[in-house]
N, C-alpha and C positions, 0 to 999 in steps of 0.2 A: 122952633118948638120940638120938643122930642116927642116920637112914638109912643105908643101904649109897650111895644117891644123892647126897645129900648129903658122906655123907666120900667119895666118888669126886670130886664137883663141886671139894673143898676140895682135895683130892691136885693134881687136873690142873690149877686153878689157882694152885696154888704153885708149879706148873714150869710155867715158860715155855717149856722147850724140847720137853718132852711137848704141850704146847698145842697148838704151831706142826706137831709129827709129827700131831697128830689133825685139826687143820684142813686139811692136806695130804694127807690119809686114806693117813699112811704109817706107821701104826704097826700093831703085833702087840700085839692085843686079848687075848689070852690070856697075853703076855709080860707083858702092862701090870695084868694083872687078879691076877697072882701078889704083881708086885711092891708092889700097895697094900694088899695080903692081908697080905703079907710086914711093910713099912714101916710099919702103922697098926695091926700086930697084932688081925687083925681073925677070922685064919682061921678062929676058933671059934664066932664071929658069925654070919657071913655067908657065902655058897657063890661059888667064882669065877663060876657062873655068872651071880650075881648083879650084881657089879662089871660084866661085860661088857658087860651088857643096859645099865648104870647110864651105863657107860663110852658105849658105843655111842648112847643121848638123846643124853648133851652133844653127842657129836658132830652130831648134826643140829644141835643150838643152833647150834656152832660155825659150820658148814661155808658159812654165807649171809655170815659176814667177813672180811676179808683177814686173811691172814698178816703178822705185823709185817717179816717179809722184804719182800711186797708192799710196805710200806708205807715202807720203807727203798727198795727201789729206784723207785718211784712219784716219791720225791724227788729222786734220785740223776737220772731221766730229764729234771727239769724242769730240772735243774743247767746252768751255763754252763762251759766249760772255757778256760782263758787261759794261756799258756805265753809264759814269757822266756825266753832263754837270756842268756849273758852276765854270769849272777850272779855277785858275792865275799859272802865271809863272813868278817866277822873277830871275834874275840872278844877283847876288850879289860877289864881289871882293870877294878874296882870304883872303886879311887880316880882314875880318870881326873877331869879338872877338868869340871864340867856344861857351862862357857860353851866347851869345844875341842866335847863333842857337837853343843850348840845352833848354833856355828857351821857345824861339818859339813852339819846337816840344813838350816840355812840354804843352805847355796852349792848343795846338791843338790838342794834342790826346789825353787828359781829356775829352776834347769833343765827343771824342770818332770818329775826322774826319779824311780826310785822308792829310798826309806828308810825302814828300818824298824831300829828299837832296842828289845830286849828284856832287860830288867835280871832277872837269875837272884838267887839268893843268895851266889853266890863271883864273878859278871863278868858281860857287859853282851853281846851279840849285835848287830852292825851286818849289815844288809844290806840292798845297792845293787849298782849295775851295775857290769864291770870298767874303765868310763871314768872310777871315781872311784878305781881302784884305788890311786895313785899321793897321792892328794887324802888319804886316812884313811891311809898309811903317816907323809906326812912330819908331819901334823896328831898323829899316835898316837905315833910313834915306841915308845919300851921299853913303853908301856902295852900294846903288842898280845902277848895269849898267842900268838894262831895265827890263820891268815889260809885260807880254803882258795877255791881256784878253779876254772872250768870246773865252771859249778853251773846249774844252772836252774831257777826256780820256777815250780810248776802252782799255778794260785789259780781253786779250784768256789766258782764263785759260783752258790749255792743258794736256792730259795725260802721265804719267813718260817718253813713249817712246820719245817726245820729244827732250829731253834731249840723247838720244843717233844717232838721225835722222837726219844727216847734209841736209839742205836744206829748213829747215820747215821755218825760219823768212827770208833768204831770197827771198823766195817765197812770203813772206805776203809784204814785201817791194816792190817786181814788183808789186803788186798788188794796191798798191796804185799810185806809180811813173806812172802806166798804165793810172791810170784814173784821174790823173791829178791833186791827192790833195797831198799836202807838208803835211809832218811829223815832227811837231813844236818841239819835244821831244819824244823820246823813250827810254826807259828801259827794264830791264829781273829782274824775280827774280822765281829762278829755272824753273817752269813748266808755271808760269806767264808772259806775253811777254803784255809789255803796251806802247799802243800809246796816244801821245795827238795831237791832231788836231784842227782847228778852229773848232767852232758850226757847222755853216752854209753846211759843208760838212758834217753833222753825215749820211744824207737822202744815198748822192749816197754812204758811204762808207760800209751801212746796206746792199747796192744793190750786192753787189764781198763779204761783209765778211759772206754771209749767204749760209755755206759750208752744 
């Protein structure tokens, strides 16, 4: 049979978000001690006051390591931030011919600008700067569903641990859904996490992404 200790160690381990309240030593110990009482049908077991004391160890275990918050914005700090303005976006059908894209991307990155192509399951995502604006209309013609402009992409360039740290892009997601601006397109490319946005919001999105 397990301890009061031990199924207290097992509860606060299966919540992540209980963990992070005890590491943060912002949790109500008596609130927390009902509700594993409660959830683990224990009441008849063991006494709250037992849970607390049990509750209260871990918390010493806990309190010497970060918080996976810490540990999200620790990376968010080392991040680089890079802004263009000047983006299109157009979304073009499925059956477009390969060799009209492969030319596109050709003439575009002679120039030495940027393109990026992302095939979905119902159509394909272009996007480059509004000087090729003109270049992907007459090259796309009927293939284009919708084209949108006055766009701009922010691209955090993060360091490797990224890449191992669940919670670091959906963190930067709340971060805009917070403050109210739509995310017209996003991408990844390893360490590289790129948004494109309207123009008009680059001011407040400078305001939350200056970790």
């Amino acid at each position: 049979m397990k301890t009061t200790a031990e199924i207290t160690k097992e509860y606060i381990d299966t919540h992540p978000s209980i963990k992070d309240c005890i590491s943060n030593n912002l949790i109500n110990y008596s609130k927390l001690a009902e509700k594993i009482a409660r959830e683990k049908d224990i009441q008849k077991k063991t006494s709250k006051d037992a849970i607390i004391v049990a509750s209260r160890r871990y918390f010493e275990q806990l309190r010497p390591k970060r918080s996976h918050e810490d540990v999200i914005m620790d990376i968010l700090s080392k991040s680089e931030l890079e802004i263009k303005n000047k983006i299109v976006v157009f979304i073009v059908k499925k059956t477009v011919h390969p060799r009209t894209l492969i030319s596109l991307e050709d003439k575009i990155k002679k120039e030495q600008d940027i393109y990026y192509s992302i095939e979905g399951s119902t159509a394909i995502t272009l996007i480059t700067t509004e000087k090729h604006r003109q270049l992907l209309r007459d090259a796309l013609g009927d293939d284009v569903f919708k084209s949108s402009e006055d766009l701009a992409m922010i691209t955090i360039k993060s360091p490797p641990e990224l890449e191992t740290t669940p919670g670091v892009i959906a963190h930067l997601y709340s971060l805009f859904g917070e403050h109210g601006i739509n995310i017209c397109e996003t991408m990844s490319c390893w360490t590289n996490t790129i948004f494109i946005i309207n123009e008009a919001d680059i001011a407040r999105a400078m305001q939350f992404l200056n970790f």
